[in-house]
C-alpha positions in Angstrom: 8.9 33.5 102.1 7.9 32.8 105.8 8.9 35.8 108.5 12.2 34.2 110.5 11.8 34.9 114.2 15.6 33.8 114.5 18.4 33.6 112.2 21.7 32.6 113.7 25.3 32.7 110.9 28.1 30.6 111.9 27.5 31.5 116.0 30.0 30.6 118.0 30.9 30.7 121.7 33.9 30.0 123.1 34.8 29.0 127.2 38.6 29.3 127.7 39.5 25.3 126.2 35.9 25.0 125.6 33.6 25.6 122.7 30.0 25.3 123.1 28.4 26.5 120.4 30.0 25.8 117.1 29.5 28.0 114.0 25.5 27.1 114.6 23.7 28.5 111.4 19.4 28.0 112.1 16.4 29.5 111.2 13.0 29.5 113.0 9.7 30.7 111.0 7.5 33.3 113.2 4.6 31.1 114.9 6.0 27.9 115.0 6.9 25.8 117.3 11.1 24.6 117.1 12.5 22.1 119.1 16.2 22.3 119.6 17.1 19.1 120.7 20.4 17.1 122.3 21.8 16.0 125.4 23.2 17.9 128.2 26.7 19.8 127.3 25.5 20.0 124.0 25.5 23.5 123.7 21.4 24.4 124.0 21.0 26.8 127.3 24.7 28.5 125.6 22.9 29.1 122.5 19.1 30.8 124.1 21.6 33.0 126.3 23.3 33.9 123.1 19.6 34.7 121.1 18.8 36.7 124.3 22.1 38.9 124.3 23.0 37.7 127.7 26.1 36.7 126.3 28.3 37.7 123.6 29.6 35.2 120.6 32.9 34.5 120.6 32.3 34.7 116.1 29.1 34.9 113.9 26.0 36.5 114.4 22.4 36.0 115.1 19.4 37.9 115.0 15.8 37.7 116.6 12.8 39.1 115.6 14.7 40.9 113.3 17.0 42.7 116.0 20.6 42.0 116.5 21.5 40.0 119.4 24.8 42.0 119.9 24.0 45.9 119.9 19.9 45.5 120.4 20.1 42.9 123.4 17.9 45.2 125.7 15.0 45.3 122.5 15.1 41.4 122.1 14.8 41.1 126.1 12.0 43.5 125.8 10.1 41.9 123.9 10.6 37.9 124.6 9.5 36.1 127.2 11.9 33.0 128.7 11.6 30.0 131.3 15.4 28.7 131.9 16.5 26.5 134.6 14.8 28.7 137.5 10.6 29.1 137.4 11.0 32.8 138.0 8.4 32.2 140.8 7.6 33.6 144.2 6.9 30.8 146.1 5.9 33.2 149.3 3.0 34.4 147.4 0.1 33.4 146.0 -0.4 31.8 142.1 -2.8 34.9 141.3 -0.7 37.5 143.1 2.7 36.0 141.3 1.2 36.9 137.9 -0.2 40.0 139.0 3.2 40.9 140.1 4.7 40.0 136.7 2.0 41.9 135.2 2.6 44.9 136.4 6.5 44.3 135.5 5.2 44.2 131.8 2.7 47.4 132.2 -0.7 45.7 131.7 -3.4 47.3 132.5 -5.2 46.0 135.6 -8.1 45.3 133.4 -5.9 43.5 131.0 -4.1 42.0 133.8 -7.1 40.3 135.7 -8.6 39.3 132.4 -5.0 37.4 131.1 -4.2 36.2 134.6 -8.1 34.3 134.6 -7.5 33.7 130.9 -4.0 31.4 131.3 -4.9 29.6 135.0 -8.5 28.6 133.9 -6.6 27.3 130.8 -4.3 25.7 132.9 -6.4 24.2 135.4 -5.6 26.1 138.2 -7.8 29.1 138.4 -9.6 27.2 141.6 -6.7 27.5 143.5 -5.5 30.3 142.7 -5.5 32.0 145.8 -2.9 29.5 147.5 0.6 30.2 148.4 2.7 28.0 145.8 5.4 26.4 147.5 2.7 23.9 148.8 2.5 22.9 145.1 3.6 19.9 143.0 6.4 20.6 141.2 4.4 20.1 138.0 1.7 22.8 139.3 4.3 25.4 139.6 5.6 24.1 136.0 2.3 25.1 134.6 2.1 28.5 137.1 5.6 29.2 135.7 4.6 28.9 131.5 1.7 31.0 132.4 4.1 33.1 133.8 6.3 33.2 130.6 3.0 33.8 128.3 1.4 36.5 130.4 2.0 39.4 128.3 1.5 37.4 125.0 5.5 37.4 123.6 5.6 36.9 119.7 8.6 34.5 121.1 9.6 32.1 123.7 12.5 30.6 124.7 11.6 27.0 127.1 14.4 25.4 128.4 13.8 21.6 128.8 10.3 23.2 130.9 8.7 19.1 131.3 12.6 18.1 132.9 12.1 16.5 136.0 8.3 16.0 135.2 6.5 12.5 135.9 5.2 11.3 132.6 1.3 12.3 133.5 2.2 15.8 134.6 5.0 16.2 131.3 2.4 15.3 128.8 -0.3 17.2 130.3 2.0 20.0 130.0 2.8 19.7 126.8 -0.8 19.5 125.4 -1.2 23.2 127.6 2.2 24.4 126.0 0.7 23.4 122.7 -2.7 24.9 123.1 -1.8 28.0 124.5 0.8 28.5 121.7 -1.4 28.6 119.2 -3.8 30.5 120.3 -1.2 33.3 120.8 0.1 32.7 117.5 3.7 32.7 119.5 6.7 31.6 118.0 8.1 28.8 120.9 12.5 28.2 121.0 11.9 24.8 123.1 15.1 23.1 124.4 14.6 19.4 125.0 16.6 15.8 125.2 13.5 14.3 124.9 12.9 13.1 121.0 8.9 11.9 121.6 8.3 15.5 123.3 10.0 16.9 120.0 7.7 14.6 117.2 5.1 15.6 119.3 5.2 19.6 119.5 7.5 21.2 116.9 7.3 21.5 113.5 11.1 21.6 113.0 14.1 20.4 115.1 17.7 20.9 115.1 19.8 18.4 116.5 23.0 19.2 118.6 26.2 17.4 119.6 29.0 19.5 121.6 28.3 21.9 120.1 27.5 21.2 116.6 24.4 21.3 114.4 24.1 17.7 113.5 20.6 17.7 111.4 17.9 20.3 111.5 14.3 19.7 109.8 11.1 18.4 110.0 10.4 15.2 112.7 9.7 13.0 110.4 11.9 13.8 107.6 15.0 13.4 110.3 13.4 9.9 111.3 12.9 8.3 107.9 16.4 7.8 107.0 17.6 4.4 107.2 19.0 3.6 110.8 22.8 3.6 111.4 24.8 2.4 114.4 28.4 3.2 115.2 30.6 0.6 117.7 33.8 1.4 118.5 35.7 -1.4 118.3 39.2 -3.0 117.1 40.6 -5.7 115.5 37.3 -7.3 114.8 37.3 -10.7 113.4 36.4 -11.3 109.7 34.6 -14.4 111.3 32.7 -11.8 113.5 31.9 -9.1 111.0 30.5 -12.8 108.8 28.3 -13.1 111.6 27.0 -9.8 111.7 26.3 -9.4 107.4 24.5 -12.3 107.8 21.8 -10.9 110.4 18.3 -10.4 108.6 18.4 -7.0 109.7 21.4 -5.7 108.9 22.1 -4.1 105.5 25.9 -3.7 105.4 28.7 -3.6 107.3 31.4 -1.1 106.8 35.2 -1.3 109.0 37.0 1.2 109.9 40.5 1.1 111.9 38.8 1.9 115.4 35.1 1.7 114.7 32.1 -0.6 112.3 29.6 1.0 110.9 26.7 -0.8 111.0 23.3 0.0 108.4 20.4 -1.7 109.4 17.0 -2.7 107.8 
């Protein structure tokens, strides 16, 4: 049986009226890549703050890398590495001197240091400019400073919170062909937040799929995408004469009426 790098039971978090994370049960196998997918309010930054122990579950449980998230918070933080919504960057400084900072935060050795820090921006394709201060950057240059940030001191997992948002479509993909290299060549395990479907099919092996709050589907891509499509319209007091006209479309399988809603299976 594969080694889990997370395992969440029934994980729940509660905000006074609100919940945000609803009895979420997950695993994620060490050294893959798992793309947690949904839209914004859905419950996905809750959740990595929960796997990181930066807060507490309202109910249920999860642990990461074998450690519990509740009484062995400091160990998990220890030993992950995490972009969220802020780069973690010094814009004041220089890209080289930014990761030499960080390096020193992890306790590389400076020959370990200088060798990772040429390693990860040669990679990235910024070890020529290197020596510039980065808040003259494109916002997808300091993307790619900040991952090599986040993989520095080579983390068995990483937690990416939507890291291409914002992104023009050249500078997201090109990202996420580094974000793939890179991964596995560390072997790392990668958490990756995204509402982004074709970033998903394209990087991770495995998604889960959230909806305030709530695990909706969780497997591979294309297993999730070869069911049969389904739309949902809200709607009442449709016609028979109208739901006629919809059965006889050439691509719609069935129609099914509800009170306040039509169901709607397509070919």
């Amino acid at each position: 049986m594969a080694q889990l790098a997370i395992k969440t039971e029934a994980l729940t978090r509660d905000f006074k009226t609100v919940r945000a994370v609803d009895h979420l049960s997950i695993e994620v196998e060490s050294g893959t890549i798992f793309g947690f997918l949904g839209p914004n309010g859905s419950g996905k930054t809750t959740t990595i703050r929960l796997l990181l122990g930066l807060l507490g579950p309202t109910s249920g449980r999860a642990e990461v890398l074998g450690l519990d998230t509740q009484t062995q918070a400091e160990r998990i933080r220890e030993q992950c590495s995490a972009l969220l919504e802020h780069s973690g960057l010094y814009e004041r400084l220089s890209a080289v001197d930014n990761l030499e900072f960080y390096g020193r935060v992890w306790k590389l050795s400076p020959a370990d240091r200088a060798a990772r820090i040429r390693e990860l921006l040669t990679h990235l394709e910024l070890w020529d400019r290197r020596a510039e201060i980065v808040s003259g950057w494109s916002r997808g240059m300091k993307q790619k400073l900040a991952l090599a940030r986040a993989l520095l001191q080579r983390p068995p997992l990483i937690f990416l919170d939507e890291p291409t948002a914002g992104l023009d479509p050249v500078s997201a993909a090109a990202l996420r062909q580094d974000l793939a290299s890179l991964a596995a060549r560390d072997g790392a395990t990668v958490f990756l937040t995204t509402h982004n479907l074709n970033e998903a099919e394209r990087l991770c092996s495995r998604v889960a799929v959230m909806r305030a709050g709530k695990l909706l589907a969780a497997g591979p891509p294309a297993g999730l995408l070869s069911g049969e499509p389904r739309l949902q319209v809200v709607a009442g007091g449709v016609t028979e004469a109208a739901l006629a006209a919809l059965r006889a479309r050439p691509e719609v399988v069935a129609v099914t009426q509800a009170p306040d809603r039509l169901t709607i299976e397509l070919s």
